[in-house]
PASEBA-1860 file (N, C-alpha, C; in nm, 3 decimals):
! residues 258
1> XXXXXXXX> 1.282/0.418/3.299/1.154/0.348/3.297/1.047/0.427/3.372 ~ 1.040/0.504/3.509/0.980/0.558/3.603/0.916/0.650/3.526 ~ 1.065/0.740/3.416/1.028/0.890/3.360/0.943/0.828/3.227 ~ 0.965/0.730/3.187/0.856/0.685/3.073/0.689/0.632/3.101 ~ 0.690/0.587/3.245/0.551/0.584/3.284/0.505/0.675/3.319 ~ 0.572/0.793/3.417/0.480/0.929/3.421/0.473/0.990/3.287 ~ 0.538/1.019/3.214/0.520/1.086/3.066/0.397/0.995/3.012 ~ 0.351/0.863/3.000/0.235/0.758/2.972/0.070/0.829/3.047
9> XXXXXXXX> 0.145/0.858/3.192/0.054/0.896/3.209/-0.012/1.048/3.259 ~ 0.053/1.105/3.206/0.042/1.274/3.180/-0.100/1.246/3.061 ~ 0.004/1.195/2.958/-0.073/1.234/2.850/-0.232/1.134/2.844 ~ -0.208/1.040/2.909/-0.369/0.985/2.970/-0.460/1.091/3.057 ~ -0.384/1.171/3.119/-0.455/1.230/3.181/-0.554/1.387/3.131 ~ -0.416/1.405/3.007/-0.429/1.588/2.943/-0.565/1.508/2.874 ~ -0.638/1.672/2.901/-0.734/1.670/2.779/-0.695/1.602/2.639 ~ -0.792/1.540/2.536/-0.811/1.490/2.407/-0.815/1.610/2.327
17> XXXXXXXX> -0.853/1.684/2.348/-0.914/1.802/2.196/-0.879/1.938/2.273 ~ -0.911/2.008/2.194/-0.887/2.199/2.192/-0.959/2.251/2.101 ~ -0.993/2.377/2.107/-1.082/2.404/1.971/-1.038/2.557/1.951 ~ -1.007/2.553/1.833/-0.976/2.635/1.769/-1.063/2.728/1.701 ~ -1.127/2.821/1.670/-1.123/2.907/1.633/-1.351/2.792/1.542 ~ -1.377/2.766/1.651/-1.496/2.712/1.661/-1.480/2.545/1.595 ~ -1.343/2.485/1.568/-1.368/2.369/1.531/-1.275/2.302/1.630 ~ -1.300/2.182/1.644/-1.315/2.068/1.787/-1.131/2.015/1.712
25> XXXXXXXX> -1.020/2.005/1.751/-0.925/1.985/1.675/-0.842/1.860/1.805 ~ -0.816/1.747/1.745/-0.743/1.623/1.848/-0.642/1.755/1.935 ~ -0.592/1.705/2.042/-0.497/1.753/2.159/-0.346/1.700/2.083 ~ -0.242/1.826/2.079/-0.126/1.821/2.021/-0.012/1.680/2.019 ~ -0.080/1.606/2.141/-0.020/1.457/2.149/-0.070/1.372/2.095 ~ -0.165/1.425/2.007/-0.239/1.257/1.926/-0.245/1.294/1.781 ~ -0.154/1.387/1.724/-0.139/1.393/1.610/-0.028/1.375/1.535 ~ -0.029/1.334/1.432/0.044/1.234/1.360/0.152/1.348/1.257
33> XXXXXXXX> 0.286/1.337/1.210/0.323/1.394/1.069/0.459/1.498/1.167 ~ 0.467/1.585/1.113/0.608/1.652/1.146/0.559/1.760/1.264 ~ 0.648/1.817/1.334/0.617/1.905/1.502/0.536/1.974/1.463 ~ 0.565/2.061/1.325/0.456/2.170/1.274/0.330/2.139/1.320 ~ 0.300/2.017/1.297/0.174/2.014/1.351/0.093/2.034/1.450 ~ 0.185/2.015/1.552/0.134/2.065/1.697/0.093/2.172/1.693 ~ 0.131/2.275/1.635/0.080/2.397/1.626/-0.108/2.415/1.589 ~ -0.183/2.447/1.671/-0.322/2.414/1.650/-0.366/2.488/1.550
41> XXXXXXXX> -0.288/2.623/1.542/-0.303/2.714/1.368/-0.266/2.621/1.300 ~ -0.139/2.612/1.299/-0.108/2.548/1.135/-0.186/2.415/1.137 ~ -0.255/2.332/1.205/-0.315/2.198/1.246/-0.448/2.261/1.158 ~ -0.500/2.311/1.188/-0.614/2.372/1.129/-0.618/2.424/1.008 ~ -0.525/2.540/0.970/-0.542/2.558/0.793/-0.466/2.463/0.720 ~ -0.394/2.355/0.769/-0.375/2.240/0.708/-0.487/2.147/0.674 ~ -0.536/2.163/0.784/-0.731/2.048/0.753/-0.796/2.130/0.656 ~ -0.758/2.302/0.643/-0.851/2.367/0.536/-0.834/2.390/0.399
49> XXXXXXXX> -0.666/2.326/0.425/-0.598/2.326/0.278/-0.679/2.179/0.204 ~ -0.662/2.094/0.255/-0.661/1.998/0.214/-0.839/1.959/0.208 ~ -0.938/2.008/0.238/-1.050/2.016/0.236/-1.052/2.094/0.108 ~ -0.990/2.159/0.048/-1.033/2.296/-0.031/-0.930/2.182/-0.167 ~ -0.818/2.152/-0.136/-0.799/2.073/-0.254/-0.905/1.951/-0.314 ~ -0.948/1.897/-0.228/-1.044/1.806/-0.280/-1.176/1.895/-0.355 ~ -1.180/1.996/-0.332/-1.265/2.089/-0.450/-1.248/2.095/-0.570 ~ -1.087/2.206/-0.516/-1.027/2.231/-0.648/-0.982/2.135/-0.713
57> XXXXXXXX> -0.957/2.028/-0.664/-0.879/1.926/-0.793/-0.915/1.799/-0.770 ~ -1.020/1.775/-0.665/-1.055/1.631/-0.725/-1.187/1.613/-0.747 ~ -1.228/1.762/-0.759/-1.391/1.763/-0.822/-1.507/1.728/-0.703 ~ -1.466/1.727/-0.592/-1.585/1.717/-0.497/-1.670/1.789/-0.463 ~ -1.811/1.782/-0.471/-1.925/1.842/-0.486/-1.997/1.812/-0.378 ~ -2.097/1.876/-0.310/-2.202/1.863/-0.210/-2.272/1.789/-0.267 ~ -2.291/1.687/-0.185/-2.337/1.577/-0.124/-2.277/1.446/-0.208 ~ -2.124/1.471/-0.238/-2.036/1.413/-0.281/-2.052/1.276/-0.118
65> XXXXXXXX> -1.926/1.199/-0.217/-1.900/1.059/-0.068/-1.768/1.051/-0.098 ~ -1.752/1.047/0.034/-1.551/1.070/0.054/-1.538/0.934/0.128 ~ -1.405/0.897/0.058/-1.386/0.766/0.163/-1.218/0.821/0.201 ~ -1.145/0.808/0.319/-1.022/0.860/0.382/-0.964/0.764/0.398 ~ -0.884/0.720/0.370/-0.783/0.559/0.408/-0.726/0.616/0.490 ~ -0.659/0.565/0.633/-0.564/0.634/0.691/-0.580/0.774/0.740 ~ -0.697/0.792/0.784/-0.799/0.934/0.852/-0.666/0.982/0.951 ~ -0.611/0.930/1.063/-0.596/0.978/1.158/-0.700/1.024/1.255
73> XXXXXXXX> -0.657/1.107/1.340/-0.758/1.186/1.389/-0.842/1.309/1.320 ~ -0.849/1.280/1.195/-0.973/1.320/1.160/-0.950/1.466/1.098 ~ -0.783/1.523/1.015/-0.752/1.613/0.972/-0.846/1.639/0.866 ~ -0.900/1.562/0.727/-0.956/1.571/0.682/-1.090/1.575/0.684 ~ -1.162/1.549/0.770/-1.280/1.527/0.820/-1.295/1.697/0.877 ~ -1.190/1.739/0.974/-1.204/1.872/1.041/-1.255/1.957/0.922 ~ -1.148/1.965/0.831/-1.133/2.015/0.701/-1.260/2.040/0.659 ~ -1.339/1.956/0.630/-1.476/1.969/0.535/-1.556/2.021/0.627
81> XXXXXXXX> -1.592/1.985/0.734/-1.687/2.037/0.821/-1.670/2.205/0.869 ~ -1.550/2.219/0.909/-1.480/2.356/0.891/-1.574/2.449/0.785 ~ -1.555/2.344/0.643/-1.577/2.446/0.538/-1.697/2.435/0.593 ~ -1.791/2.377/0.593/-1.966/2.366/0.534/-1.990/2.286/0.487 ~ -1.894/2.179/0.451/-1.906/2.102/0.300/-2.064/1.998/0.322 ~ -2.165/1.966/0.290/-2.263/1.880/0.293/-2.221/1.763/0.196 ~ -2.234/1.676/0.258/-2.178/1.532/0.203/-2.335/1.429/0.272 ~ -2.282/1.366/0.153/-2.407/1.278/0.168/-2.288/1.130/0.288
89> XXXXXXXX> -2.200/1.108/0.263/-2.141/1.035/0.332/-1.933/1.055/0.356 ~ -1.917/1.056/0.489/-1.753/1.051/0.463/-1.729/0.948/0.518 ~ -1.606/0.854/0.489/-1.560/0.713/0.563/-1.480/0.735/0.599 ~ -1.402/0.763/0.695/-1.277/0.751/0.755/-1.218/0.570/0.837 ~ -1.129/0.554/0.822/-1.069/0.414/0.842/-0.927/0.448/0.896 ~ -0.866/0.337/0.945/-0.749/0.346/1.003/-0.695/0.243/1.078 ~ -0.577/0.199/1.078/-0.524/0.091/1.109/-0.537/0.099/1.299 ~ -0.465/0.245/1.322/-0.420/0.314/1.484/-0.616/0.293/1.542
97> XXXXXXXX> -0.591/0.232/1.608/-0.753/0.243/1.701/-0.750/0.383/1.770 ~ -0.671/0.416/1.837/-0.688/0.538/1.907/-0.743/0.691/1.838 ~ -0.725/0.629/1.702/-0.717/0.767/1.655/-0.880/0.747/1.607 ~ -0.924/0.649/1.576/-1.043/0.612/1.508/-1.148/0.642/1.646 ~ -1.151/0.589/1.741/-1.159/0.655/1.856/-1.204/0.786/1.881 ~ -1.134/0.865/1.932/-1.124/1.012/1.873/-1.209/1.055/1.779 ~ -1.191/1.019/1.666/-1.259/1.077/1.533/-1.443/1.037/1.546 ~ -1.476/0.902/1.584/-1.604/0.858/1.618/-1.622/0.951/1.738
105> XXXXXXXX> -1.581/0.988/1.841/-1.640/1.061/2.019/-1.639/1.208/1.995 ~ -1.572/1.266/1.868/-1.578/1.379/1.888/-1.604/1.470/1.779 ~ -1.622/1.349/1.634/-1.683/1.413/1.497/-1.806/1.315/1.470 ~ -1.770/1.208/1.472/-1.903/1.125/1.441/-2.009/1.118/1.549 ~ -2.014/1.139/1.621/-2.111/1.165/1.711/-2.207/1.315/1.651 ~ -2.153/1.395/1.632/-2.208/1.519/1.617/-2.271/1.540/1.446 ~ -2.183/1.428/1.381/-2.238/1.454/1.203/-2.241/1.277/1.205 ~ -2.392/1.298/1.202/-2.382/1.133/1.160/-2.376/1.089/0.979
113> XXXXXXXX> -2.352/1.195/0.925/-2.295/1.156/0.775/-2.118/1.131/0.798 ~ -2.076/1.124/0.935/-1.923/1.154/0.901/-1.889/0.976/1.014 ~ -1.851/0.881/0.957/-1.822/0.775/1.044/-1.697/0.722/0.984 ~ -1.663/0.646/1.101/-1.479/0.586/1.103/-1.496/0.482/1.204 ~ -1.396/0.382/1.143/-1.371/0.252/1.128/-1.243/0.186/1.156 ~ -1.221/0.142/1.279/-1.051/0.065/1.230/-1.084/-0.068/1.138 ~ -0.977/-0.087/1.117/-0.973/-0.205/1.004/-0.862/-0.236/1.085 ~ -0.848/-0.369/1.080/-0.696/-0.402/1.198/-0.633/-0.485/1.071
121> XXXXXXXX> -0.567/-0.383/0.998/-0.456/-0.470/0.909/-0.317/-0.402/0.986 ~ -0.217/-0.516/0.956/-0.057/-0.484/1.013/-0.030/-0.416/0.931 ~ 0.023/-0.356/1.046/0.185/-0.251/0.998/0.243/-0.260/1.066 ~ 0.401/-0.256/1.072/0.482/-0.253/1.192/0.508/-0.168/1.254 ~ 0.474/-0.026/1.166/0.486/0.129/1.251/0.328/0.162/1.292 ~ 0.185/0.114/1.276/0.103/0.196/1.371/-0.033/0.059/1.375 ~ 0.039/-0.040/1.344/-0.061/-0.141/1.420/0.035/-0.299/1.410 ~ 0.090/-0.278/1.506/0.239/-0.436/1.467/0.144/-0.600/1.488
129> XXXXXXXX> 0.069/-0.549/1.565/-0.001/-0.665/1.599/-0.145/-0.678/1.518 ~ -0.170/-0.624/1.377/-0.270/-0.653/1.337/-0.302/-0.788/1.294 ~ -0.411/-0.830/1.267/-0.463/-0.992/1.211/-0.466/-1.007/1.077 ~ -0.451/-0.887/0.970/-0.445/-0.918/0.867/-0.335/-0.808/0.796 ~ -0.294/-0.911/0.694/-0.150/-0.806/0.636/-0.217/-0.746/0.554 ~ -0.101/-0.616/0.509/-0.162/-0.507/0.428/-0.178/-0.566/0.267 ~ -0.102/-0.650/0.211/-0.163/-0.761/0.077/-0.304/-0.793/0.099 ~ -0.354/-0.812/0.204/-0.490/-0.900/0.214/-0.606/-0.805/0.274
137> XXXXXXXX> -0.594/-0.659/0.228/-0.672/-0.582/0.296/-0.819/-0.650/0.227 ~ -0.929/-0.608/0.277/-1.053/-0.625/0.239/-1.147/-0.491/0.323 ~ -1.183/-0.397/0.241/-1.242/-0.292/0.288/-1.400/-0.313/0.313 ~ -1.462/-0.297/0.406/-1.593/-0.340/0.437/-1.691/-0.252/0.372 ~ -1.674/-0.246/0.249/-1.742/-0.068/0.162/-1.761/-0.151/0.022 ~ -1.893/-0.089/-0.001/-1.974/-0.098/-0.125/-1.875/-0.124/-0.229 ~ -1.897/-0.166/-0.334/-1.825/-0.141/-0.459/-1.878/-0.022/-0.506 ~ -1.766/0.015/-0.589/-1.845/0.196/-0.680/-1.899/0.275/-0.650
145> XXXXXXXX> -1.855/0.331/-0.519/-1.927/0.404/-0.397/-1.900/0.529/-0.371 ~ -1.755/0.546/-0.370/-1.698/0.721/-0.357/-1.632/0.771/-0.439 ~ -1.693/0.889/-0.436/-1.625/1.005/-0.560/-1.505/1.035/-0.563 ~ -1.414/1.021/-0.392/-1.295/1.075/-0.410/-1.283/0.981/-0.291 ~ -1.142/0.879/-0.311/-1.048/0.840/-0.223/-0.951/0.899/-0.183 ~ -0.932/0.934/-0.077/-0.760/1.003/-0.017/-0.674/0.911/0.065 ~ -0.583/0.927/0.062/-0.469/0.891/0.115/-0.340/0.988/0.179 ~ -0.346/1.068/0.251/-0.224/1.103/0.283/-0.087/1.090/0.396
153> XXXXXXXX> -0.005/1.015/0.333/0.097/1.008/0.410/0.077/0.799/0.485 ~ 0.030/0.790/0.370/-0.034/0.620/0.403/0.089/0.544/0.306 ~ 0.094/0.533/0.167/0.173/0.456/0.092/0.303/0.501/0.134 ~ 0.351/0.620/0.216/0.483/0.626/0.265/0.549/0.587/0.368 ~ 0.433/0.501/0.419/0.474/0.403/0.533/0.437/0.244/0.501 ~ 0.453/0.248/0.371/0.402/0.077/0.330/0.499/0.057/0.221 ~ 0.479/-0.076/0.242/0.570/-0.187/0.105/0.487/-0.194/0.034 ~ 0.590/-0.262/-0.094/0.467/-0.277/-0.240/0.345/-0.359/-0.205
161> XXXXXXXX> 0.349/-0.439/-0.139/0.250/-0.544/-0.135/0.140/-0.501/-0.054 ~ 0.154/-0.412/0.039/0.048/-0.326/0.047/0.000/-0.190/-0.012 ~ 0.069/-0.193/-0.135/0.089/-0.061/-0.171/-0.078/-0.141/-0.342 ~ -0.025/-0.225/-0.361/-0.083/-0.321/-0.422/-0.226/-0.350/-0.426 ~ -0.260/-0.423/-0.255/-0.380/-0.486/-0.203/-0.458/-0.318/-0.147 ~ -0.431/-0.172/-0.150/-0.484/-0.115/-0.125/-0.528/-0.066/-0.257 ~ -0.441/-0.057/-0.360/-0.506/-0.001/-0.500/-0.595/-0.096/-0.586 ~ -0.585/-0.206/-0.525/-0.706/-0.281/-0.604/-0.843/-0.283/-0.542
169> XXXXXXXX> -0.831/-0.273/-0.367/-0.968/-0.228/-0.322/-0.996/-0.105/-0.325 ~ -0.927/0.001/-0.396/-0.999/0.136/-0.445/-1.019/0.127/-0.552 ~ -0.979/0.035/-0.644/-1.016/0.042/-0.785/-1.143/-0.014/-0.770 ~ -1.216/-0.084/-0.695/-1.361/-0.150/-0.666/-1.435/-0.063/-0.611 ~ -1.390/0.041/-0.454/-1.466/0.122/-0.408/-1.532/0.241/-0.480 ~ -1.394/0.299/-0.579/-1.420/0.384/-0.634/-1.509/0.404/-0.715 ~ -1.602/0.495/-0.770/-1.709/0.528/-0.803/-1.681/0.593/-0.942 ~ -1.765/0.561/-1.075/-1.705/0.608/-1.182/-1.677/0.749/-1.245
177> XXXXXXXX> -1.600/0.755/-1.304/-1.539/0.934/-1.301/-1.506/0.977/-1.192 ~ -1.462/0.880/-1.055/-1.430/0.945/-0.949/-1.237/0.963/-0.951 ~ -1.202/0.996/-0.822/-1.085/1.067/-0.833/-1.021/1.009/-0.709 ~ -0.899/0.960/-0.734/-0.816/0.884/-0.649/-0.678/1.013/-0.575 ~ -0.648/1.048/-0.456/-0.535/1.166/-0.434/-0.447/1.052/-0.305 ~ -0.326/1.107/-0.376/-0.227/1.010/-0.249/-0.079/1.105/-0.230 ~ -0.074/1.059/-0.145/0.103/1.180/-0.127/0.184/1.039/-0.114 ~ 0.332/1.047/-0.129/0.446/0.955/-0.113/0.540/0.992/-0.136
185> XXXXXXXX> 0.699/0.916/-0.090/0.817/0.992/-0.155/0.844/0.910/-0.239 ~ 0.827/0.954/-0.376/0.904/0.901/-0.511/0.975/1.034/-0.597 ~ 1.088/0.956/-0.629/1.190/0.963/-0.708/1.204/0.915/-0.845 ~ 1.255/1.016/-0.907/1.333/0.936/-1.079/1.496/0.863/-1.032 ~ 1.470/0.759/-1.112/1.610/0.702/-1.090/1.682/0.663/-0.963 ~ 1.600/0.614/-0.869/1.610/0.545/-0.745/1.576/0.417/-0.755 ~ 1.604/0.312/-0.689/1.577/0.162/-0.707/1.421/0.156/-0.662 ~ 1.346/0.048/-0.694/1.209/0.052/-0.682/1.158/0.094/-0.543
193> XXXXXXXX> 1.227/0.040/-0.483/1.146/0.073/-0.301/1.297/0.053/-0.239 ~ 1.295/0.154/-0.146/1.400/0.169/-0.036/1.307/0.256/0.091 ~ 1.367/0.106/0.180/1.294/0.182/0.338/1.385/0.225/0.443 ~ 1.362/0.358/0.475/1.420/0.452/0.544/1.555/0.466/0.477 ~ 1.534/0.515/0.344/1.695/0.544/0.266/1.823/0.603/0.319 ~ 1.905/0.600/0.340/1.996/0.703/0.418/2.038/0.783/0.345 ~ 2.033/0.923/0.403/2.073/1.074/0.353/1.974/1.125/0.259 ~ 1.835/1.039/0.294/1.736/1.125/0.213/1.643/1.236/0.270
201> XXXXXXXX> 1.659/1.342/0.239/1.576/1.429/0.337/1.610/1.455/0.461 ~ 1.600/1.332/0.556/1.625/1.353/0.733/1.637/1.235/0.767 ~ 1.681/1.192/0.835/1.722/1.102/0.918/1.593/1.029/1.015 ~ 1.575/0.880/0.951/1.468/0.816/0.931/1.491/0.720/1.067 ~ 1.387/0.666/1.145/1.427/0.542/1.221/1.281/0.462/1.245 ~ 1.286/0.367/1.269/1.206/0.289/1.356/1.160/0.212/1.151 ~ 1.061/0.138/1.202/0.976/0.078/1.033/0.905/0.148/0.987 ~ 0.915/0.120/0.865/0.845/0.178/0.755/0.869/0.321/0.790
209> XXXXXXXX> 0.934/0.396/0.899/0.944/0.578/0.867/0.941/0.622/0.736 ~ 1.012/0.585/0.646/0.972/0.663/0.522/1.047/0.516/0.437 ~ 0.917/0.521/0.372/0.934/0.378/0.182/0.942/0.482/0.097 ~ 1.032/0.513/0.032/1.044/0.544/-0.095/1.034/0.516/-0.207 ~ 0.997/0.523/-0.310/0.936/0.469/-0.434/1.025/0.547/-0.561 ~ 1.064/0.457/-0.654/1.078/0.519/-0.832/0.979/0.519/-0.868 ~ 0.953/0.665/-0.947/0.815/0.694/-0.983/0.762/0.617/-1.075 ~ 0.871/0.557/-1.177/0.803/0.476/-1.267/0.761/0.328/-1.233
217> XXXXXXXX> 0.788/0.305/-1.137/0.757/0.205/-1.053/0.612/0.184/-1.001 ~ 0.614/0.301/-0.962/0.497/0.323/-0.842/0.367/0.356/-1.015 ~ 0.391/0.426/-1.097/0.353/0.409/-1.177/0.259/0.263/-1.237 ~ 0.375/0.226/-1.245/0.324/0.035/-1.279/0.248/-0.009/-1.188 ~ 0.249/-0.003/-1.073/0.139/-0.051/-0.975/-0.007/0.009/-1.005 ~ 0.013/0.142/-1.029/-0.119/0.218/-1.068/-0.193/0.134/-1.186 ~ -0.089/0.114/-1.256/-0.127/0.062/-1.382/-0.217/-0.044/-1.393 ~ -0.123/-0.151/-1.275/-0.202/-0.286/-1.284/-0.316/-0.269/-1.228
225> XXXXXXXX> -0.318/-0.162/-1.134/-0.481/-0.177/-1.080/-0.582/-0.099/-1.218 ~ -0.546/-0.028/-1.329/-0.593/0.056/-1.389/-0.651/0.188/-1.403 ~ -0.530/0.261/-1.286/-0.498/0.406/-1.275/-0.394/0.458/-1.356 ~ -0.395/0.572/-1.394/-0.264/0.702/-1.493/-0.322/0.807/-1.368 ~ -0.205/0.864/-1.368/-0.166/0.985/-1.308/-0.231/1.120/-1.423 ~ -0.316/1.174/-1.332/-0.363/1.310/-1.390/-0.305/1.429/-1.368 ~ -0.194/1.443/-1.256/-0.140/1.533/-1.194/-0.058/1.521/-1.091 ~ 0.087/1.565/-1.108/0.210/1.495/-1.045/0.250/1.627/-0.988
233> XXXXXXXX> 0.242/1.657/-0.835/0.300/1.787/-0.801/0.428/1.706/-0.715 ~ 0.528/1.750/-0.729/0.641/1.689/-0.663/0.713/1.740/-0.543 ~ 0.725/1.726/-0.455/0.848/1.752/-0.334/0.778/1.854/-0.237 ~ 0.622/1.866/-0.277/0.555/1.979/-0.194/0.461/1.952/-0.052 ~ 0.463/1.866/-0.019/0.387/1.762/0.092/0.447/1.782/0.218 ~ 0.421/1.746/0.332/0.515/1.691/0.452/0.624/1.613/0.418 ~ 0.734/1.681/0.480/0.852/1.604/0.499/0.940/1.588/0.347 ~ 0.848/1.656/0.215/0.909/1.614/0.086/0.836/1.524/-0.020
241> XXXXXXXX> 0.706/1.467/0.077/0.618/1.356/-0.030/0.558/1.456/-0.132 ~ 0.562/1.387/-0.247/0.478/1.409/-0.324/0.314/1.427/-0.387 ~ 0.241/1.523/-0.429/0.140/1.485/-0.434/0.087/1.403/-0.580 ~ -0.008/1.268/-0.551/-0.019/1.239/-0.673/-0.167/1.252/-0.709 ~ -0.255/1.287/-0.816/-0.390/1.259/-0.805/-0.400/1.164/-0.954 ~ -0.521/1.068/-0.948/-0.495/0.976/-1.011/-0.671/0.975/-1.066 ~ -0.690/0.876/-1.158/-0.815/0.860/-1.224/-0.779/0.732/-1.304 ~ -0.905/0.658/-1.269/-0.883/0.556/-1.389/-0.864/0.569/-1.565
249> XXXXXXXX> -0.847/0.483/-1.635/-0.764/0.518/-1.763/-0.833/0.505/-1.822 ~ -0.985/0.445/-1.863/-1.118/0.485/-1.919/-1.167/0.622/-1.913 ~ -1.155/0.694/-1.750/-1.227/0.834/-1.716/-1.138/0.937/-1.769 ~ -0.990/0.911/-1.785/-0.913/0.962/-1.817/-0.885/0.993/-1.948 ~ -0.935/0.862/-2.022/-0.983/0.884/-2.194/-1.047/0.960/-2.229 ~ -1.173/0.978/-2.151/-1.291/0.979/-2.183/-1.269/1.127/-2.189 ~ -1.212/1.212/-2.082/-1.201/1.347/-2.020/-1.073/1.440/-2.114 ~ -1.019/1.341/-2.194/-0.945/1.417/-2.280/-0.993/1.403/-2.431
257> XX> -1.074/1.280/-2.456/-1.160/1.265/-2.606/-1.293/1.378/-2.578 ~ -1.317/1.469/-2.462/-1.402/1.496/-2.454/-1.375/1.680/-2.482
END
């Protein structure tokens, strides 16, 4: 107990941030995903990978509007600013207050096109005590508003029913011809959802560590909200998730009758 309150309060005490190579990057204890990350290199051309995919493949343009479900401390956010990117607006959100925190004191302060938001919906792995379940999300954002929604490493810590109440408030946020990107672990020929599977990948503990999904499953959910998959890269993500990028099935018509 003694060695768990000084370790509490070390890390109250260490600096928040470090900066890398001229960009402001969270302190190696407040970031989220596998050890790699600690590494403030790989922390960084990870924010530049993933800034540069939303170019290349989900069509984002200057003075585009990004909305981030599940920001963290602000990997994606680093990412664009890193590049140059001019955005007319980015949203970052997040269940974890601390991290939203962070992301407002030490990016939104400095780019007031770049703001973040907790939303206090439950989860049992990074907000147990929220007031509203992940079925009953309600996003405080325009209808038909952003060009590109992201998600990474969010639906692999949720059940269907929030897997559900988040794709129907992006099917409203989202903006037309815009572009939906999410990572998760799905499988062919696995039962619909299994949480923390055993002998998949690594050795899973605590809630929600890893929901797994059958792809044709996870499929059908897309469906009902009125998403198809534009591009299925598989097993290449953190930890083994998948990447999915998605478009509604009108834009998706439209872009292949075209």
């Amino acid at each position: 107990m003694l060695n768990r309150m000084l370790h509490r309060v070390r890390l109250w005490l260490a600096p928040d941030h470090v900066t890398r190579e001229g960009a402001v990057l969270p302190a190696a204890h407040l970031r989220f995903c596998g050890p790699e990350f600690k590494d403030d290199g790989y922390f960084l051309a990870s924010a530049r990978a993933e800034a540069e995919r939303l170019v290349a493949r989900c069509g984002l343009e200057a003075g585009g509007r990004v909305l981030d479900i599940g920001c963290g401390p602000g990997r994606l956010a680093i990412g664009l600013l890193d590049r140059g990117m001019e955005l007319e607006e980015f949203r970052g959100i997040d269940a974890h207050r601390p991290s939203i925190a962070w992301c407002s004191r030490h990016l939104g302060r400095r780019h007031p096109a770049y703001r973040f938001e907790h939303v206090d919906v439950r989860n049992p792995r990074y907000n147990p005590a929220g007031a509203a379940a992940d079925g009953a999300v309600r996003l405080p954002l325009a209808d038909a508003r952003y060009d590109v929604v992201y998600l990474y490493s969010v639906f692999s810590h949720m059940l269907p029913q929030g897997v559900r109440g988040y794709l129907a408030e992006i099917g409203r946020v989202l903006a037309p011809g815009g572009a939906l990107f999410f990572t998760g672990f799905m499988e062919e020929g696995v039962p619909e959802v299994s949480e923390n599977p055993e002998g998949y990948r690594q050795n899973w503990s605590g809630p929600l560590h890893c929901v797994r999904y059958d792809r044709a499953f996870l499929e059908r959910m897309l469906a009902e909200s009125g998403f198809t998959i534009a591009r299925f890269d598989y097993g290449q993500e953190t930890d083994g998730q998948s990447a999915v990028y998605a478009r509604r099935r009108e834009d998706a018509a439209a872009s292949a009758a075209g």
